[in-house]
Backbone as a printed PyTorch tensor [residue, N CA C, xyz], in Angstrom:
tensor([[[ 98.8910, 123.2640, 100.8910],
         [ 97.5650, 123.7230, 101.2250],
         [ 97.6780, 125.0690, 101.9300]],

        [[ 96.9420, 125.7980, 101.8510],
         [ 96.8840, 127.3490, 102.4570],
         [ 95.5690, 127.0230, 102.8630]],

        [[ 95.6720, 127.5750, 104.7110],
         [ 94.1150, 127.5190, 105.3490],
         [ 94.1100, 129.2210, 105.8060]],

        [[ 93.3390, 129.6550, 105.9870],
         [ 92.9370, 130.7610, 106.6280],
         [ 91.8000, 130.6550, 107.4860]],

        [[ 92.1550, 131.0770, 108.6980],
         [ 90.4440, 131.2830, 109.6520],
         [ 90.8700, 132.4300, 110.2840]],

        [[ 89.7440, 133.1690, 110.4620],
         [ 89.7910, 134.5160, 110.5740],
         [ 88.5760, 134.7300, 111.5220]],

        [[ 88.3880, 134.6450, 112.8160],
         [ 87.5690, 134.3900, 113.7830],
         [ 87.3340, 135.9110, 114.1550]],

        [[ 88.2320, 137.2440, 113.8300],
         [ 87.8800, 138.2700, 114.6200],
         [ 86.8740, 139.0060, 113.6620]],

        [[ 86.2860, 140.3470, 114.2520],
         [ 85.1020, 140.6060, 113.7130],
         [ 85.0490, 141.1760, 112.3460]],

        [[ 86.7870, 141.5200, 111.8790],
         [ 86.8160, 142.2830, 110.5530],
         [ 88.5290, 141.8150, 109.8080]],

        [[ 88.3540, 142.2620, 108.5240],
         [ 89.7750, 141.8410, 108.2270],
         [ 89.8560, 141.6970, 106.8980]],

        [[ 90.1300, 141.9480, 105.6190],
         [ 90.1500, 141.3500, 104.2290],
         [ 91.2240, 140.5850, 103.9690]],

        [[ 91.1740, 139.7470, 102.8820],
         [ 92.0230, 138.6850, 103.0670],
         [ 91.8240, 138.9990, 101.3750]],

        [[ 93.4830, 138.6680, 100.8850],
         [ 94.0460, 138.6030,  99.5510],
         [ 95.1690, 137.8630,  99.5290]],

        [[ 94.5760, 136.8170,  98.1140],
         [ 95.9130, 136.0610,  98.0840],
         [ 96.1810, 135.7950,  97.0210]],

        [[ 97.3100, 135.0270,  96.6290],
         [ 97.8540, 135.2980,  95.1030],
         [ 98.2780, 133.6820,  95.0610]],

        [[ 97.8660, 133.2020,  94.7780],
         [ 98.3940, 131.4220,  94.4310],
         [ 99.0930, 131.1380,  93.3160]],

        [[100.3560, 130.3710,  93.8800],
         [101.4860, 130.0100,  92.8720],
         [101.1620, 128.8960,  92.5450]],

        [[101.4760, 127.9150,  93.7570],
         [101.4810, 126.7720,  93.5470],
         [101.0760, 125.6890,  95.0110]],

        [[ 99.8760, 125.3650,  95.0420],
         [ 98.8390, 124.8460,  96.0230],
         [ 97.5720, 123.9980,  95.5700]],

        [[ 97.4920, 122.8890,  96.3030],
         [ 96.1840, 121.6170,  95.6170],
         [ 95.0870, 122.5720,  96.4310]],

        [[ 95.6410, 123.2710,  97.2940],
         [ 93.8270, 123.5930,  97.9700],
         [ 93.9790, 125.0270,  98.7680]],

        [[ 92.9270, 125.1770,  98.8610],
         [ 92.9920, 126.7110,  99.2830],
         [ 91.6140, 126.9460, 100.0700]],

        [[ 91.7510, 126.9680, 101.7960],
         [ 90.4120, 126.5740, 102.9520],
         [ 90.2450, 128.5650, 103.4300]],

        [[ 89.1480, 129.3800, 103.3720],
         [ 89.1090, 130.4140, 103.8820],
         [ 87.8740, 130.1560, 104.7690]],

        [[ 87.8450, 130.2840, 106.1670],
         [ 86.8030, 130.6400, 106.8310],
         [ 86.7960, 131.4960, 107.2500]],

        [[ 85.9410, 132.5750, 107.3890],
         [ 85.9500, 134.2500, 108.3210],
         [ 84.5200, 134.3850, 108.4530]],

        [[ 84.5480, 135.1320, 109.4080],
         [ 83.0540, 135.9820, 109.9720],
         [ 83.4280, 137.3570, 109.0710]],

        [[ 83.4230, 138.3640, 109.0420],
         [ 83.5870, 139.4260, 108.5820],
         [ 84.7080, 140.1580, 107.7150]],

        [[ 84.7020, 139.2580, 106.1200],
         [ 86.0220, 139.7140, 105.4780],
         [ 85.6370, 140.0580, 103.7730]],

        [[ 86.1390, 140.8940, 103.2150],
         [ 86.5320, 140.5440, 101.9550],
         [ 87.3530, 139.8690, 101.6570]],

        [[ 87.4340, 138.9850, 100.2520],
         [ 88.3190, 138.4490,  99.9020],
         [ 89.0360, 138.5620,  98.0670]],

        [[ 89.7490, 138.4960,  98.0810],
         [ 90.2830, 138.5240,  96.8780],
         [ 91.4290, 137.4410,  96.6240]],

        [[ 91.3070, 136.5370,  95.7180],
         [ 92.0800, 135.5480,  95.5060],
         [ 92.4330, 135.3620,  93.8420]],

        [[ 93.6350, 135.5120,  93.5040],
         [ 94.0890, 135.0610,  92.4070],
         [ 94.5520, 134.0340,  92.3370]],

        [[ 94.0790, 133.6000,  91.1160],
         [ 94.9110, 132.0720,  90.4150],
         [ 95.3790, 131.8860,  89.5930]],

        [[ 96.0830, 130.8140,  89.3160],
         [ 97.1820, 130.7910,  87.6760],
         [ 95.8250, 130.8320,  86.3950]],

        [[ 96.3510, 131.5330,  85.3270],
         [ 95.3090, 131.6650,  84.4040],
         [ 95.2630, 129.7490,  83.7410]],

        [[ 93.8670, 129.2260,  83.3160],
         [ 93.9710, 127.9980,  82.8380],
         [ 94.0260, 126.8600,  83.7490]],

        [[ 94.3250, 127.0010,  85.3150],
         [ 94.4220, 125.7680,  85.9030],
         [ 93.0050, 125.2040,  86.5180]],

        [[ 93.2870, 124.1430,  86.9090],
         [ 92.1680, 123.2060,  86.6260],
         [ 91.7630, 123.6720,  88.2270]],

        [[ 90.2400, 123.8380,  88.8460],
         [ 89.8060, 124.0010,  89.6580],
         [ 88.6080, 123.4080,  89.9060]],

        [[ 87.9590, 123.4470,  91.1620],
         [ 86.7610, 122.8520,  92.1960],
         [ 86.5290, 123.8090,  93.2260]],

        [[ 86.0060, 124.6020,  93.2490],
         [ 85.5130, 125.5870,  94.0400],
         [ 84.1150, 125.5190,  94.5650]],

        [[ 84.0700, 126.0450,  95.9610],
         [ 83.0680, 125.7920,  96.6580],
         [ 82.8140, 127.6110,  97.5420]],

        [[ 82.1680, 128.3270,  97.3870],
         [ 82.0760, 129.5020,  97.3620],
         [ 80.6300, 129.7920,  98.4440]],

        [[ 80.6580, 130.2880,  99.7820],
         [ 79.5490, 130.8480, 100.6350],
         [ 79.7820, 131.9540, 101.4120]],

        [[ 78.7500, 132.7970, 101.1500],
         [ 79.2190, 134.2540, 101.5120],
         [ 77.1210, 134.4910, 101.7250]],

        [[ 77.1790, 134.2140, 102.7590],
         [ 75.7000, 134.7420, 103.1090],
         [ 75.2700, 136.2260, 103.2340]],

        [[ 76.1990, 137.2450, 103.2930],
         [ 75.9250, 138.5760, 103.0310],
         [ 76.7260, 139.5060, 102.4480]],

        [[ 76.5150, 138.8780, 100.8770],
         [ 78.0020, 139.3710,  99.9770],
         [ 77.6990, 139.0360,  98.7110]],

        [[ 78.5080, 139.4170,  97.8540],
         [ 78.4440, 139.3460,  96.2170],
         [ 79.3760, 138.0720,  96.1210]],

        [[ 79.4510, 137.1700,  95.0690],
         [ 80.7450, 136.0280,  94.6140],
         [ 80.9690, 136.8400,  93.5050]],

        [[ 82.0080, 137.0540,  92.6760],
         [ 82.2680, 137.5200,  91.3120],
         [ 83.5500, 136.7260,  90.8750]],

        [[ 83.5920, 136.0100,  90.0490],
         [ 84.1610, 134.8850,  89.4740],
         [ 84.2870, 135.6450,  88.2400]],

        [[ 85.7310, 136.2220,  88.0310],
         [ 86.3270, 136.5950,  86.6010],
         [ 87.4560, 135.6460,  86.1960]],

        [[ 87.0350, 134.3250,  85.1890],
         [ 87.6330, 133.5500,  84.7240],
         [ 87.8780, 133.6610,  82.7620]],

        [[ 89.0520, 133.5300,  81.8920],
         [ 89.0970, 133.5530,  81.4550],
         [ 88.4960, 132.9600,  80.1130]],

        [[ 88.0920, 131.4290,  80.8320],
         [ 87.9270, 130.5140,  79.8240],
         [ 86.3860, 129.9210,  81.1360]],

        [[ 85.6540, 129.2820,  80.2890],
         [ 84.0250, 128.4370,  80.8360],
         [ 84.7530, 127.8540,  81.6660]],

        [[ 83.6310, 127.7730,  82.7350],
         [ 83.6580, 126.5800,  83.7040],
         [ 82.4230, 126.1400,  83.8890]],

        [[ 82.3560, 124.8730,  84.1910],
         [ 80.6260, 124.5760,  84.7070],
         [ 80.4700, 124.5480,  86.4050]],

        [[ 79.3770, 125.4400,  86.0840],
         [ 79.0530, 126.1590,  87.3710],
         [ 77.4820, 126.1410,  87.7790]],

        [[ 77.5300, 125.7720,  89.2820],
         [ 75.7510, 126.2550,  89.5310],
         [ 76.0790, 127.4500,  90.5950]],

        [[ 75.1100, 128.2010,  90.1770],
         [ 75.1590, 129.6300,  91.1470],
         [ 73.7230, 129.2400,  91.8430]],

        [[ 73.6020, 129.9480,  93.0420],
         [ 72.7290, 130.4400,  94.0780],
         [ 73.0210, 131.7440,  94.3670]],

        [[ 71.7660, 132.2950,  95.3810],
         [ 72.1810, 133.4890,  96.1920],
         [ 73.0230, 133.0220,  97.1700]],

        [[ 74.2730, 133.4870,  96.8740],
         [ 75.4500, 133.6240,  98.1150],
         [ 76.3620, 132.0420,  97.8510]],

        [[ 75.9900, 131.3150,  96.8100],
         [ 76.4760, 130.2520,  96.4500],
         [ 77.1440, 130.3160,  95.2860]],

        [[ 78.4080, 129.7030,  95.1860],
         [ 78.9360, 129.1550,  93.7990],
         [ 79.6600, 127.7230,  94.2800]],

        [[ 79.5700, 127.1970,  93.3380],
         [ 80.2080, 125.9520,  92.8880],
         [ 80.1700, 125.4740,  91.4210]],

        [[ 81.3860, 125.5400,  90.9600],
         [ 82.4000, 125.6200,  89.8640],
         [ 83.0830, 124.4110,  89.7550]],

        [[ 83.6190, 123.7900,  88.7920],
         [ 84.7530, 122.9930,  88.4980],
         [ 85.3080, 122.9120,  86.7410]],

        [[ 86.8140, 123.1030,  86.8970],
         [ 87.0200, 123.6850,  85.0250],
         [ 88.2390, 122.6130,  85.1950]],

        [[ 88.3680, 121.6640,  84.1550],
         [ 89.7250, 121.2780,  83.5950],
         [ 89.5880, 119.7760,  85.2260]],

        [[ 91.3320, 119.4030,  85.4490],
         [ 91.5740, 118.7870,  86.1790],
         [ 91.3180, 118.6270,  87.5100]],

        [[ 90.2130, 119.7830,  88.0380],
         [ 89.9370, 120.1640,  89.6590],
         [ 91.6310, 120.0710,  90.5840]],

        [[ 92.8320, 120.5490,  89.6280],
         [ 94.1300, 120.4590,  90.7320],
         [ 93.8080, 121.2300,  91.6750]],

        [[ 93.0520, 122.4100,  92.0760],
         [ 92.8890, 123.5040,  92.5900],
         [ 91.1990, 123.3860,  92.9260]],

        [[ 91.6130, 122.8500,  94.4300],
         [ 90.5880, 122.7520,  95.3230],
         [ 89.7430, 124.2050,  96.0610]],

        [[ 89.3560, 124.9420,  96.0920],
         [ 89.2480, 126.1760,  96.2880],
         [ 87.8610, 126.3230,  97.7730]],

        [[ 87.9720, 126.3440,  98.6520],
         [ 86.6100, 126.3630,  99.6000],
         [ 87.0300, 127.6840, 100.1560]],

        [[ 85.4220, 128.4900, 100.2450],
         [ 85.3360, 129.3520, 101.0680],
         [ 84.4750, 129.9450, 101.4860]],

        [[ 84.3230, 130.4730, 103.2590],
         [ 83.3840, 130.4420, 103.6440],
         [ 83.2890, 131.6380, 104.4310]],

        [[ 82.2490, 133.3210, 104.5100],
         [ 82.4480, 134.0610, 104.4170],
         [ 80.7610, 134.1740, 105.3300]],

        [[ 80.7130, 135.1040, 106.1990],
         [ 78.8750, 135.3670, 106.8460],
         [ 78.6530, 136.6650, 105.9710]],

        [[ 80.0520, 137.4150, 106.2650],
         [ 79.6210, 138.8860, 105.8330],
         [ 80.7220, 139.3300, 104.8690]],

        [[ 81.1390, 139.7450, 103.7680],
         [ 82.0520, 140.1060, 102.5060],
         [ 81.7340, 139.7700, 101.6590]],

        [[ 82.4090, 139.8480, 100.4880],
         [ 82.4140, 139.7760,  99.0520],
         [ 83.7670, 139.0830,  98.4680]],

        [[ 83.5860, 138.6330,  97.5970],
         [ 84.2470, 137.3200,  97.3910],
         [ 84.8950, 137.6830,  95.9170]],

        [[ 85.8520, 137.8200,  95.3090],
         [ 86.7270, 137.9480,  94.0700],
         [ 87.4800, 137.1560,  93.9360]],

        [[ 87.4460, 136.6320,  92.6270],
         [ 87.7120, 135.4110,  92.1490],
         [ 88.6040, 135.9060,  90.9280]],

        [[ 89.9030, 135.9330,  90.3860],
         [ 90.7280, 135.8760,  88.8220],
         [ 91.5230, 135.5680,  88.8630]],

        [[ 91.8110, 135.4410,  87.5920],
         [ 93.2130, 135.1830,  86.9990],
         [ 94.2680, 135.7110,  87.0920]],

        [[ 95.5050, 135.2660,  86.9910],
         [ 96.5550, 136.6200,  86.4870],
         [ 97.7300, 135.5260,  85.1350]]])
């Protein structure tokens, strides 16, 4: 599992996932950028109250969007994904 909390007032956060069931980001003031294995099975839970989500996935997932909301799940959900953001923008792909 990879957690991140990020309590100070600024900071971007990028990460590159090999191999992890879950992946926890909380911050007050961050961008984020997170890659994932292309094809693996995910459950994502996505809040960013003053920010864009942009989810570049290769293949469908079923998804409900809101303003400042996503929630996603594609394939096996191995890849638990939560994250929680007041102020940034949120990037979501493959590699």
């Amino acid at each position: 599992m990879i957690s991140q909390s990020n309590p100070s007032p600024a900071g971007d956060i990028r990460a590159r996932i090999i191999d992890s069931p879950s992946v926890r980001i909380d911050t007050v003031t961050s961008d984020i950028d997170i890659e994932i294995p292309r094809n693996i099975g995910i459950d994502m839970n996505i809040y960013s109250k003053n920010g864009d989500i942009d989810v570049d996935l290769d293949t469908d997932i079923d998804s409900k969007t809101e303003k400042g909301v996503l929630r996603a799940k594609r394939g096996d959900e191995h890849l638990k994904i939560n994250i929680n953001v007041r102020e940034g923008d949120v990037h979501i792909k493959e590699y």
